[in-house]
PDB file with one MODEL, atoms N, CA, C and O in Angstrom:
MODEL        1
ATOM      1  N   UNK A   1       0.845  -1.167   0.000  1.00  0.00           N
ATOM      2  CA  UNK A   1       0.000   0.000   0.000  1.00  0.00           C
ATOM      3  C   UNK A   1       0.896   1.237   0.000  1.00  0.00           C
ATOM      4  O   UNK A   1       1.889   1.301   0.725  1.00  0.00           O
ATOM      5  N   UNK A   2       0.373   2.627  -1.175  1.00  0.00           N
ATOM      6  CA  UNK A   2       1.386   2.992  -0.983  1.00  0.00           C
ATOM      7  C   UNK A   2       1.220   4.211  -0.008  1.00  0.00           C
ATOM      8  O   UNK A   2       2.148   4.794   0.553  1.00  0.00           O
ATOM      9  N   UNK A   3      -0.637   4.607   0.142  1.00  0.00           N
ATOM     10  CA  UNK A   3      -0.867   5.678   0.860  1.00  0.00           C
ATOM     11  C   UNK A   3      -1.168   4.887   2.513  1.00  0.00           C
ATOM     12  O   UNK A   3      -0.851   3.704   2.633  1.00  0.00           O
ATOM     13  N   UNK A   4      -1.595   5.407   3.342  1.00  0.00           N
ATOM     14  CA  UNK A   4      -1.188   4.933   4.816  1.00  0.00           C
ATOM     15  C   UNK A   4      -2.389   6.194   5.324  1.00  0.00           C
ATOM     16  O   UNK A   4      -2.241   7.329   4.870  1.00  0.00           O
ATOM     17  N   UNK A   5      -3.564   5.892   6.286  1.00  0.00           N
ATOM     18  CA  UNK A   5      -4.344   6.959   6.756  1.00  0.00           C
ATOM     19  C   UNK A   5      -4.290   6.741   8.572  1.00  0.00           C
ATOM     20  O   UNK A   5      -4.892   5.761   9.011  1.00  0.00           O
ATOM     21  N   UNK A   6      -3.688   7.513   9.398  1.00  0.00           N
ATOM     22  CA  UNK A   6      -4.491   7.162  10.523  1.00  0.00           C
ATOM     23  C   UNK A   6      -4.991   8.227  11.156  1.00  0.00           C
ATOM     24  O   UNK A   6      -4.480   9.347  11.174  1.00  0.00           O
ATOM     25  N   UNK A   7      -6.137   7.844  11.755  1.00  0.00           N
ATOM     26  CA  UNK A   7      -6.955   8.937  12.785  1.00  0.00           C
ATOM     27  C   UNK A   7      -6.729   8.792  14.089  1.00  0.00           C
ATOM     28  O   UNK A   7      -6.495   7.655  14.498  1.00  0.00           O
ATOM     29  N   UNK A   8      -6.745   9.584  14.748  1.00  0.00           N
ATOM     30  CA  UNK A   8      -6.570   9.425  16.448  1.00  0.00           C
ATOM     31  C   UNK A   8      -7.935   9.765  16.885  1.00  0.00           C
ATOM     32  O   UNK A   8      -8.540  10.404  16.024  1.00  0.00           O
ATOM     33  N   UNK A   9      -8.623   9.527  17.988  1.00  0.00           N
ATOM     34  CA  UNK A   9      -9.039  10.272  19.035  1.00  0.00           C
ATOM     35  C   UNK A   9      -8.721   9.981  20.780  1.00  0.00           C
ATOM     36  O   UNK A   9      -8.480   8.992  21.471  1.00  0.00           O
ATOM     37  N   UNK A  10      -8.847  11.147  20.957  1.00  0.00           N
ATOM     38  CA  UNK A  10      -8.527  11.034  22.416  1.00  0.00           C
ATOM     39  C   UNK A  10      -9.949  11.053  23.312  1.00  0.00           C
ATOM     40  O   UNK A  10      -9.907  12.094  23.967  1.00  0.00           O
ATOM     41  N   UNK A  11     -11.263  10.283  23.623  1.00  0.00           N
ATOM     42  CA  UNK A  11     -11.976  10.693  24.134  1.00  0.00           C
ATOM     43  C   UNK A  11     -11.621  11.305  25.791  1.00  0.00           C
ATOM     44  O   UNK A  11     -12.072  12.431  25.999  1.00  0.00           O
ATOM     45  N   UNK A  12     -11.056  10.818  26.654  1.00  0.00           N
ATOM     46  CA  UNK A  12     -10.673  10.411  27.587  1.00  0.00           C
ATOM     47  C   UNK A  12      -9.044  11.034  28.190  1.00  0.00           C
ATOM     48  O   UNK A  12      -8.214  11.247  27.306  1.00  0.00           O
ATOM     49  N   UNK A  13      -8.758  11.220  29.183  1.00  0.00           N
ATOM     50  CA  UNK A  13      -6.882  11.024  29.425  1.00  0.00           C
ATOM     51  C   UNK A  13      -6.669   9.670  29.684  1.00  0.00           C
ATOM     52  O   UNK A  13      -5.555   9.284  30.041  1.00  0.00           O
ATOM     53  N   UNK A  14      -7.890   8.674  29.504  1.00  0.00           N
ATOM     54  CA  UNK A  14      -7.485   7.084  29.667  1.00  0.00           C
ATOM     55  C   UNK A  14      -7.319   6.127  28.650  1.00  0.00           C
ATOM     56  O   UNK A  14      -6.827   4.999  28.668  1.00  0.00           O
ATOM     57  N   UNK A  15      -7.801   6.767  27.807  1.00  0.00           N
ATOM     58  CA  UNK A  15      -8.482   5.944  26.636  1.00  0.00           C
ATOM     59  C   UNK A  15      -7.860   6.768  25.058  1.00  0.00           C
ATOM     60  O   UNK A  15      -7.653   7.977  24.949  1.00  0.00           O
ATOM     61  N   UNK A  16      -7.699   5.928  24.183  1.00  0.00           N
ATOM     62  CA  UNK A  16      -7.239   6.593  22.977  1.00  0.00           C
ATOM     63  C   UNK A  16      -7.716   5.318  21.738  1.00  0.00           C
ATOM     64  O   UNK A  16      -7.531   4.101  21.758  1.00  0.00           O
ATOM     65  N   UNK A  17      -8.195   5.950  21.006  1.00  0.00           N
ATOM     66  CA  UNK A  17      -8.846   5.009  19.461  1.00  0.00           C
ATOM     67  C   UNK A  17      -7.963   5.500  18.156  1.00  0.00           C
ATOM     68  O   UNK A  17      -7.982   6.594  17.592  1.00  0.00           O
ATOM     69  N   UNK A  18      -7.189   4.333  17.869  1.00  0.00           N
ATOM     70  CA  UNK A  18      -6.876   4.652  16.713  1.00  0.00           C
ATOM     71  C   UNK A  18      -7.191   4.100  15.212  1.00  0.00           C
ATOM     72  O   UNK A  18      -7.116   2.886  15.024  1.00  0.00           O
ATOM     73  N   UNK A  19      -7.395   4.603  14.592  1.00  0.00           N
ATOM     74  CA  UNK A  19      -7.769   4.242  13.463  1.00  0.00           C
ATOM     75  C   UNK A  19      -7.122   3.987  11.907  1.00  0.00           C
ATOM     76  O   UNK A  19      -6.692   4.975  11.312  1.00  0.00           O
ATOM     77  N   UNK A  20      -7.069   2.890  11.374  1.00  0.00           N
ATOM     78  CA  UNK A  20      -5.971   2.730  10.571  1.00  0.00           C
ATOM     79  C   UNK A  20      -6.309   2.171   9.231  1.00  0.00           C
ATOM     80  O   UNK A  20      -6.833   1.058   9.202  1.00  0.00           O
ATOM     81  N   UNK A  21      -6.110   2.709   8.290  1.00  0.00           N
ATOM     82  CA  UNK A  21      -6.520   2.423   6.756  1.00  0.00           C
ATOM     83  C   UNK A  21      -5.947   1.271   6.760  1.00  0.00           C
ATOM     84  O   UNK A  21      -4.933   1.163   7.449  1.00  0.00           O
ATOM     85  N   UNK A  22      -6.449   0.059   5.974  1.00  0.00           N
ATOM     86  CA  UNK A  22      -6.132  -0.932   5.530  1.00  0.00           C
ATOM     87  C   UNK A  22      -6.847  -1.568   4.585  1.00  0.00           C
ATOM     88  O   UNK A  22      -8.028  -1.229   4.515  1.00  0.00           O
ATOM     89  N   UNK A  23      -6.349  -2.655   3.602  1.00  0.00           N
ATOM     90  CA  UNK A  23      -7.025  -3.059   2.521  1.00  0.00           C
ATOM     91  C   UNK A  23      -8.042  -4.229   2.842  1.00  0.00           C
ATOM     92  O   UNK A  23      -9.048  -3.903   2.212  1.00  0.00           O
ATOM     93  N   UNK A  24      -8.284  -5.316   3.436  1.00  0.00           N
ATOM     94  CA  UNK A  24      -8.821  -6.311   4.118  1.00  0.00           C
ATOM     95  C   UNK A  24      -9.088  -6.186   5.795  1.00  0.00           C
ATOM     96  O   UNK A  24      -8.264  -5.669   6.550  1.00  0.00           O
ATOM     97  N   UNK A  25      -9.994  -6.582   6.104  1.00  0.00           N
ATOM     98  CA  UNK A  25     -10.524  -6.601   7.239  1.00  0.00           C
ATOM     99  C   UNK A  25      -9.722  -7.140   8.113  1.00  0.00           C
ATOM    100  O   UNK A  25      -9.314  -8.224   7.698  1.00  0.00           O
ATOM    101  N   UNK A  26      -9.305  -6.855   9.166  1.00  0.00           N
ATOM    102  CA  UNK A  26      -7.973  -7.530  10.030  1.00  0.00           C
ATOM    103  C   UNK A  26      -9.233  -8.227  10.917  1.00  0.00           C
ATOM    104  O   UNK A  26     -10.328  -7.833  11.319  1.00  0.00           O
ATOM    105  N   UNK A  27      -8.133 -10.016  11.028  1.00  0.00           N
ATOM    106  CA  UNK A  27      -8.688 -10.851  11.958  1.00  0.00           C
ATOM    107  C   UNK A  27      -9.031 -10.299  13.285  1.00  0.00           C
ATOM    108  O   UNK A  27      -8.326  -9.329  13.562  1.00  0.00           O
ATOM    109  N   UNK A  28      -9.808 -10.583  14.098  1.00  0.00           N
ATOM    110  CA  UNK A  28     -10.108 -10.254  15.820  1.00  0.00           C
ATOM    111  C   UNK A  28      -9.360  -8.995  16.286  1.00  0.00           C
ATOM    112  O   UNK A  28      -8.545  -8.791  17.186  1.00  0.00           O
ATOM    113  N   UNK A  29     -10.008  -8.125  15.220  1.00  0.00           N
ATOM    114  CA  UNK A  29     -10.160  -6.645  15.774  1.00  0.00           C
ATOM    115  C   UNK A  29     -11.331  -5.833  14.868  1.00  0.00           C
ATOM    116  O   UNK A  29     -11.527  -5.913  13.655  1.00  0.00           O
ATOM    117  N   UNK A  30     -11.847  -5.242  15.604  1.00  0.00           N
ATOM    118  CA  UNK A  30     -13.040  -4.235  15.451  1.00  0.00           C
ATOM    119  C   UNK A  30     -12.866  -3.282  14.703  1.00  0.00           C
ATOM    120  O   UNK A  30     -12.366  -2.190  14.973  1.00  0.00           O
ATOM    121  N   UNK A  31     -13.532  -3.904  13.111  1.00  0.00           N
ATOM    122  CA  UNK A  31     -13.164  -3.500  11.928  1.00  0.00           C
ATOM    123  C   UNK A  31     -14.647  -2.253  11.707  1.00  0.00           C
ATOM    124  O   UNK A  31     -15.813  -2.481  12.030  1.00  0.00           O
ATOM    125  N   UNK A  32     -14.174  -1.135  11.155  1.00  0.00           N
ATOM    126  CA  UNK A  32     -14.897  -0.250  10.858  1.00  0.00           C
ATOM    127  C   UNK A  32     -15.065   0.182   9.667  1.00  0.00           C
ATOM    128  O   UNK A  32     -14.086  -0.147   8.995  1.00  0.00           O
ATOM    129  N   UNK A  33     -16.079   0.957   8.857  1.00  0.00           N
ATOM    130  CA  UNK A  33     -15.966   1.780   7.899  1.00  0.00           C
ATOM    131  C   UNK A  33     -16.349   2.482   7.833  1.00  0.00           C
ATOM    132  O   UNK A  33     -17.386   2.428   8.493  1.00  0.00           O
ATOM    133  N   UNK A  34     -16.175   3.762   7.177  1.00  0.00           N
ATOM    134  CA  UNK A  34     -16.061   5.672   7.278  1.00  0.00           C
ATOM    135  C   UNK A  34     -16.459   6.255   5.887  1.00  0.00           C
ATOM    136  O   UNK A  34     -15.875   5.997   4.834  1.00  0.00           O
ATOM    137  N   UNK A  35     -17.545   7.084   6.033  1.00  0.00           N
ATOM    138  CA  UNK A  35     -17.939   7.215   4.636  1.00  0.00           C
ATOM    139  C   UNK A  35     -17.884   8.751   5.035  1.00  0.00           C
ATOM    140  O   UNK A  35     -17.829   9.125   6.206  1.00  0.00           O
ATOM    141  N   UNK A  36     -17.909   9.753   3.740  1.00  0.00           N
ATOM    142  CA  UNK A  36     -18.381  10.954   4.401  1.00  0.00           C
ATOM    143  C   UNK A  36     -17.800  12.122   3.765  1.00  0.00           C
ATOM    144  O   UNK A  36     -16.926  11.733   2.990  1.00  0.00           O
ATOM    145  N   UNK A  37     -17.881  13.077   3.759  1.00  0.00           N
ATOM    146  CA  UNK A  37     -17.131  14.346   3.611  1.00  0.00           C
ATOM    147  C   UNK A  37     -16.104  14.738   4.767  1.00  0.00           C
ATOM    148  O   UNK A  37     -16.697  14.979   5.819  1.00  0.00           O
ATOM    149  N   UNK A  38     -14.661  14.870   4.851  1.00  0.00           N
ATOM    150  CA  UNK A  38     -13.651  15.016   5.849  1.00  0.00           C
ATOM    151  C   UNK A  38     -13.133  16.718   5.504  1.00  0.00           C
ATOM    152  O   UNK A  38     -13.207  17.363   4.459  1.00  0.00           O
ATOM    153  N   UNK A  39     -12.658  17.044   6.711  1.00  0.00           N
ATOM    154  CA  UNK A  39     -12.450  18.252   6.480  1.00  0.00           C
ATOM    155  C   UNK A  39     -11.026  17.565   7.825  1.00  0.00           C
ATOM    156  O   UNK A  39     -11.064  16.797   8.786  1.00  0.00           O
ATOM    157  N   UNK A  40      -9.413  18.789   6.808  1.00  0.00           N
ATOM    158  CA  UNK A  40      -8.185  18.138   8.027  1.00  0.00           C
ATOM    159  C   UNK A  40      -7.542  19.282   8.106  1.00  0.00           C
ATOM    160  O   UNK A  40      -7.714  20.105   7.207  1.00  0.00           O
ATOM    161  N   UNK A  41      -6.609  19.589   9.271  1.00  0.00           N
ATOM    162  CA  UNK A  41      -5.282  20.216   8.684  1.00  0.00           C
ATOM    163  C   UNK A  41      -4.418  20.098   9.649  1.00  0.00           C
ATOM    164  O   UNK A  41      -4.892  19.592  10.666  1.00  0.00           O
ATOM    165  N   UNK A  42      -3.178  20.423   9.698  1.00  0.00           N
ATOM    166  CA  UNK A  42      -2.354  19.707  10.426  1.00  0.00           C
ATOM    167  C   UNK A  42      -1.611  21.128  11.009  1.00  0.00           C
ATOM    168  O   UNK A  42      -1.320  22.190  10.459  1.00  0.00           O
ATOM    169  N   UNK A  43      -1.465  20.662  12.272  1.00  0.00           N
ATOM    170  CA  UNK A  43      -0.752  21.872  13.294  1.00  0.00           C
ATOM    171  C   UNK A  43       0.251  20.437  13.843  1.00  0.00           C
ATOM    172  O   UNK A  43       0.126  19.218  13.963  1.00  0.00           O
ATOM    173  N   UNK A  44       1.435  21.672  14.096  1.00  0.00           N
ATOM    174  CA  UNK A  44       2.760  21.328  14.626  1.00  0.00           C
ATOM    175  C   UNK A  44       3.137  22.124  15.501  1.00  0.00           C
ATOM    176  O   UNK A  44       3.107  23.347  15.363  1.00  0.00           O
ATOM    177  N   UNK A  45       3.666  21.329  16.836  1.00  0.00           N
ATOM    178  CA  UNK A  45       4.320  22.342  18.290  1.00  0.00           C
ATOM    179  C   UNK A  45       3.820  21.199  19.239  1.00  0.00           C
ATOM    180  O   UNK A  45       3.335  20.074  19.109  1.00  0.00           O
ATOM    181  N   UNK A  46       4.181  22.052  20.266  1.00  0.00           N
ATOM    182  CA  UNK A  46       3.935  21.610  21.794  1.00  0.00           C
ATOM    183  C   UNK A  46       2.769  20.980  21.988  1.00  0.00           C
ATOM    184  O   UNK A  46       1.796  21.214  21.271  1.00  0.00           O
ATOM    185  N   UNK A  47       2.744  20.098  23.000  1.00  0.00           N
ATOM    186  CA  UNK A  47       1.377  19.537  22.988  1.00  0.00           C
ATOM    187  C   UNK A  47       0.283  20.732  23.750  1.00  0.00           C
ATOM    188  O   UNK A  47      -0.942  20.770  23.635  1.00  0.00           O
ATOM    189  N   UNK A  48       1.333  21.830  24.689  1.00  0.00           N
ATOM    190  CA  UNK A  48       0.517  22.593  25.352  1.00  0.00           C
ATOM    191  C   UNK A  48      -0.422  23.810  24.254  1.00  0.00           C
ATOM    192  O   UNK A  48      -1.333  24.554  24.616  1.00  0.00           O
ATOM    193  N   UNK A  49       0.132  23.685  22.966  1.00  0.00           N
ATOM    194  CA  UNK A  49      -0.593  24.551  21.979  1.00  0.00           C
ATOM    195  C   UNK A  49      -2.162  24.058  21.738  1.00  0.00           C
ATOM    196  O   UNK A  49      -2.885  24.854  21.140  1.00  0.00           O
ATOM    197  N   UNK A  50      -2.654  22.963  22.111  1.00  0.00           N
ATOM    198  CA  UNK A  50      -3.716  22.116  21.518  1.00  0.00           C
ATOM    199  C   UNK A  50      -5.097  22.894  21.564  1.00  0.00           C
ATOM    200  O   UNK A  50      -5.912  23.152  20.679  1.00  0.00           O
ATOM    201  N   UNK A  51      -5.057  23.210  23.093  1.00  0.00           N
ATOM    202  CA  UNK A  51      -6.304  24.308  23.073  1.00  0.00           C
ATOM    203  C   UNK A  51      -6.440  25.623  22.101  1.00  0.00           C
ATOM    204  O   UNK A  51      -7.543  26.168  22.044  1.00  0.00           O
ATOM    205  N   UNK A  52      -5.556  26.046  21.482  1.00  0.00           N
ATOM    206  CA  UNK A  52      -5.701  27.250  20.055  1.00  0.00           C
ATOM    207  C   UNK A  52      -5.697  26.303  19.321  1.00  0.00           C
ATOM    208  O   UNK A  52      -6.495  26.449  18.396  1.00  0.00           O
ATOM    209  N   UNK A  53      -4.856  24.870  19.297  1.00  0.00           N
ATOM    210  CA  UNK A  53      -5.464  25.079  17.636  1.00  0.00           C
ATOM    211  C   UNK A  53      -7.184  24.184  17.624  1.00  0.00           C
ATOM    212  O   UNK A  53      -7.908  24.182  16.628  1.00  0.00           O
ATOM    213  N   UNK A  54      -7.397  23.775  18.411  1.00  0.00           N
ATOM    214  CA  UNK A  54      -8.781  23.444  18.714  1.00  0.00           C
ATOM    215  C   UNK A  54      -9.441  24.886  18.342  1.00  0.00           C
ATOM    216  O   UNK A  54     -10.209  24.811  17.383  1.00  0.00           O
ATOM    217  N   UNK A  55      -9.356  25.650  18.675  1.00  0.00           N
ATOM    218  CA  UNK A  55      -9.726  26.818  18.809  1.00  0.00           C
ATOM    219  C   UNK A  55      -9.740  27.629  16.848  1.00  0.00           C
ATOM    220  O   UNK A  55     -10.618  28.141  16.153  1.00  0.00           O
ATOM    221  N   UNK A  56      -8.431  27.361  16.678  1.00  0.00           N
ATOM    222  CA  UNK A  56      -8.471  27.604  15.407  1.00  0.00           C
ATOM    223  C   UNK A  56      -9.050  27.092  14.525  1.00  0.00           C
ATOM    224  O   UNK A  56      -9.704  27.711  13.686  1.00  0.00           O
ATOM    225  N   UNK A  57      -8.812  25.061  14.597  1.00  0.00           N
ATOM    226  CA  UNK A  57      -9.792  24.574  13.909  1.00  0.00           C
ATOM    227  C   UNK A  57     -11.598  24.413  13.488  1.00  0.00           C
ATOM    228  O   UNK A  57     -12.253  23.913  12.574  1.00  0.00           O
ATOM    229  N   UNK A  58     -11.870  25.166  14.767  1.00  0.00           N
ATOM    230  CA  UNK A  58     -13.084  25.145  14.761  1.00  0.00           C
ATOM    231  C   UNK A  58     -14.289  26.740  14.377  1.00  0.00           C
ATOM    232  O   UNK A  58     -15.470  27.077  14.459  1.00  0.00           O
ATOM    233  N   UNK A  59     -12.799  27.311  13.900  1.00  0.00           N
ATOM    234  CA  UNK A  59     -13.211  28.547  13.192  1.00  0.00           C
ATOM    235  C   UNK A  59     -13.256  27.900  11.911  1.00  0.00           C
ATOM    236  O   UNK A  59     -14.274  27.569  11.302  1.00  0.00           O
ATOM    237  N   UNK A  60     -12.140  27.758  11.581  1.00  0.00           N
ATOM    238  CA  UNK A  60     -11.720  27.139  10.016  1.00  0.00           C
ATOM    239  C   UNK A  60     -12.953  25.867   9.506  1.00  0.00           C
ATOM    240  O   UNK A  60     -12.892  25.507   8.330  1.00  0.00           O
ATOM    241  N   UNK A  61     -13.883  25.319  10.292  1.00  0.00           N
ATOM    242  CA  UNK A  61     -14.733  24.223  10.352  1.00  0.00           C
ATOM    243  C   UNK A  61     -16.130  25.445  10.183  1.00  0.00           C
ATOM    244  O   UNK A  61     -16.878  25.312   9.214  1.00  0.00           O
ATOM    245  N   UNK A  62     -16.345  26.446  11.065  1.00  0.00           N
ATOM    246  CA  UNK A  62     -17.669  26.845  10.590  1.00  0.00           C
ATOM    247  C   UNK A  62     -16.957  28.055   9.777  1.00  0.00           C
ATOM    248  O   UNK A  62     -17.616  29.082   9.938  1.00  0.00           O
ATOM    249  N   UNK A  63     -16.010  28.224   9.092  1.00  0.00           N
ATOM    250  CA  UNK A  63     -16.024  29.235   8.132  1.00  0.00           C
ATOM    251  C   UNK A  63     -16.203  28.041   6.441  1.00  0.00           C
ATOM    252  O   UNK A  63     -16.921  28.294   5.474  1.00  0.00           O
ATOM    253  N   UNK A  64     -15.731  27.403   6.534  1.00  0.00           N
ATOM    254  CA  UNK A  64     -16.108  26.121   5.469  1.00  0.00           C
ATOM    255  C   UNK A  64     -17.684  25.541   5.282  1.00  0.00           C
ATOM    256  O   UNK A  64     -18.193  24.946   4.332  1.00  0.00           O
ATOM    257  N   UNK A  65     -18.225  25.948   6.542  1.00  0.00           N
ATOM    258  CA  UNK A  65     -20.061  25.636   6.619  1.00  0.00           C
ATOM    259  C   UNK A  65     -19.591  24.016   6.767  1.00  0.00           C
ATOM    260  O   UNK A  65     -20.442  23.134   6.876  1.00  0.00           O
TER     261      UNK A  65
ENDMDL
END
């Protein structure tokens, strides 16, 4: 494969879901699929920056509608 997708979420400070493009359904794990319109962009720095760019992204999310 030559492209590679993963998603994170953090619901939790306990818990973390990751999510990982693949071509076939992997044995005894909790296989999903994602349909949809995606909207991304990528910030770099400190982890203590997260709250702006949350902040930023979610301008950039209702200025896109």
């Amino acid at each position: 494969m030559d492209d590679f997708l993963l998603l994170a979420c953090d619901p939790s400070s306990w818990k973390s879901e990751l999510y990982m493009s693949v071509t076939t359904e992997v044995p005894d794990a909790e296989n999903v699929t994602m349909s949809g319109t995606f909207l991304s962009r990528v910030f770099d720095g400190p982890y203590k920056s997260v709250p702006e760019w949350i902040e930023t992204m979610e301008k950039y999310v209702s200025e896109k509608g």
